[in-house]
C-alpha positions, -999 to +999 in steps of 0.1 A: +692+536+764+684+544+801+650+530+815+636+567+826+646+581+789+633+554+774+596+556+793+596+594+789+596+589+748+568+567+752+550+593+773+556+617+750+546+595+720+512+586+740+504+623+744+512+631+705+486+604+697+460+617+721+466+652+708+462+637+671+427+621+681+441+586+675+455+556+695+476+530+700+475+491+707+499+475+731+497+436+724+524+419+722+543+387+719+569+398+749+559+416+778+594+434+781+592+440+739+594+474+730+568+476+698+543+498+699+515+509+672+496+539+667+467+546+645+432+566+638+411+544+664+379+564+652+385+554+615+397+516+624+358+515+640+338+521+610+360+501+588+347+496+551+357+478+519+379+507+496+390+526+526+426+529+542+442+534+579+476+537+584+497+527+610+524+536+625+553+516+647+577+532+674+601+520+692+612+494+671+643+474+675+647+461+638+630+471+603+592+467+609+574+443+585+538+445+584+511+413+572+479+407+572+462+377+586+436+375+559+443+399+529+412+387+516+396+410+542+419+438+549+454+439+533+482+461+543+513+472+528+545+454+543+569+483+546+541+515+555+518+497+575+489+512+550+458+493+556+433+487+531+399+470+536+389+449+506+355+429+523+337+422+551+350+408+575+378+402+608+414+394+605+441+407+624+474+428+612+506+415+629+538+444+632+571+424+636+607+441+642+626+408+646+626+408+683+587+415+691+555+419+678+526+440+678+488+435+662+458+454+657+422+436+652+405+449+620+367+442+618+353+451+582+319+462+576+304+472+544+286+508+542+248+506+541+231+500+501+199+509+499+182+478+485+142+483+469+127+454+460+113+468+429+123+489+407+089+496+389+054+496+395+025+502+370-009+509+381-042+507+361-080+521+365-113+530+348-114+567+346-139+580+371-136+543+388-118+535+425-083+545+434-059+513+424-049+496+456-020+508+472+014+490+468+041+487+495+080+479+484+103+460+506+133+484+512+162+466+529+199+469+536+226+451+512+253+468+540+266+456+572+266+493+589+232+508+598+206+521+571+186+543+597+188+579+580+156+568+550+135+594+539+115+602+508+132+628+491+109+636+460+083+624+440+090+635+399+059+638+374+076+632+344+052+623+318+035+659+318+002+669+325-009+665+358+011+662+390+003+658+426-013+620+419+010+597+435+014+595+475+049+577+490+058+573+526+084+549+543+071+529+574+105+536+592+135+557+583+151+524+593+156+495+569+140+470+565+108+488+566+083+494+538+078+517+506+043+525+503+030+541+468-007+552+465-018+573+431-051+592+435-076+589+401-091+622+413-087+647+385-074+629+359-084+620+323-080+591+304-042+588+296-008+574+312+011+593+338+050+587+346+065+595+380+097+586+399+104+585+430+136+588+452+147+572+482+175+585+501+202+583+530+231+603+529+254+574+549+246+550+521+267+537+492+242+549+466+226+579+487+196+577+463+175+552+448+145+554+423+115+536+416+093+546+389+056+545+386+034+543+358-003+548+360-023+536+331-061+557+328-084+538+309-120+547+299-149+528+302-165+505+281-188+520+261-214+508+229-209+532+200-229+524+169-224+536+138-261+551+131-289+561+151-313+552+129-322+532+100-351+534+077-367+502+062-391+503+030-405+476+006-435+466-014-456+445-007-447+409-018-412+417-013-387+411+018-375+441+030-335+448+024-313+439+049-294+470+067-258+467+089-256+485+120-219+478+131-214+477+168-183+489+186-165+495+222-158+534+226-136+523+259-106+505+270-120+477+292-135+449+272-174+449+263-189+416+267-224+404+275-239+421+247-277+417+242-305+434+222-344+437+221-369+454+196-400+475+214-421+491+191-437+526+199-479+527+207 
């Protein structure tokens, strides 16, 4: 094939690909070899485990057979050129036609995962008492491509009853950074309260995570006896009968330190 016929394909090959938003890589063993590969450069980038690019050869001078470096990272079909990323990772895919060869460098990255370091938290406080200290998660990123689009996308009562108790904010849409959770006593009766909330980024593996919250209520300690009175009578002589006055805890928080003392009225 003439030399000017011969560059105008590849001209006409390189503006295809431009016009197809993808491009081609020109190493080779032979500087006069003729093998050239073309593929979605935009794709090959932001490369992760499950996801395919294909390539293509021109100008070949034999049948094209395609391998992979490390198929433990990215494998590739022999006779297409498909590419498929399996891990994280580098290796590099080699295109030979007998005569030359050309390769592409693939760099595997795994998409972001949301990663909490919790996935419950229980709270627990005397009715009418102080808020329960607030708790802060550790929210990271089991990925190797940027966790940076966090937010907070909902807080669920899902016990019932009251709502609007629980308080979560994210230091940073940008992981790692910190899940802070803060419920609010003001309001509520004694009783347990069930909430979930729901972390978010739409880039990520998982694009939501939850962690749910239990807050526990408790009442007071309390004495409750089980009369108010008692009336004692004898004769004289006589020891006067012995009466019970049973002595409980009307609360959830232990009573201890119990005591007693007798005053008698003027």
């Amino acid at each position: 094939m003439p030399e000017a016929i011969r560059r105008a394909g590849r001209g006409l090959l390189a503006v295809l690909a431009l016009l197809l938003g993808v491009a081609g890589c020109d190493t080779t063993t032979d500087p006069e070899a003729t093998l050239r590969l073309v593929f979605d450069e935009a794709r090959l980038a932001e490369f992760s485990p499950g996801e395919t690019v294909q390539l293509s050869a021109f100008d070949a001078q034999g049948t094209v057979v395609f391998t992979s470096d490390d198929p433990g990272v990215a494998s590739v079909v022999s006779r297409t050129g498909l590419i498929t990323a399996v891990s994280s990772g580098s290796t590099t895919i080699r295109a030979d036609d007998g005569t030359s060869q050309a390769t592409v460098q693939v760099n595997v990255r795994a998409r972001p995962l949301i990663r909490i370091s919790q996935a419950a938290v229980e709270f627990e406080s005397v009715a009418g008492g102080a808020d329960p200290a607030p708790v802060s998660l550790e929210v990271t990123n089991g990925g190797d491509l940027p966790l940076d689009g966090l937010t907070v996308s909902a807080v669920e009562y899902t016990g019932g009853g009251a709502t609007g108790w629980l308080d979560a904010a994210l230091a940073s849409p940008s992981a790692p950074t910190q899940l802070q959770i803060a419920p609010s006593l003001a309001g509520l009766d004694p009783g347990t309260y069930l909430a979930l909330i729901t972390i978010s980024d739409p880039d990520a593996v998982s694009p939501t995570e939850q962690v749910a919250v239990t807050l526990r209520v408790i009442r007071p300690a309390t004495i409750e006896l089980d009369r108010s009175s008692v009336e004692l009578g004898t004769t004289p002589g006589q020891n006067s009968p012995t009466v019970v006055v049973n002595v409980s805890n009307g609360g959830d928080v232990p009573l201890t330190g119990l005591g007693f003392g007798t005053s008698y009225p003027a």
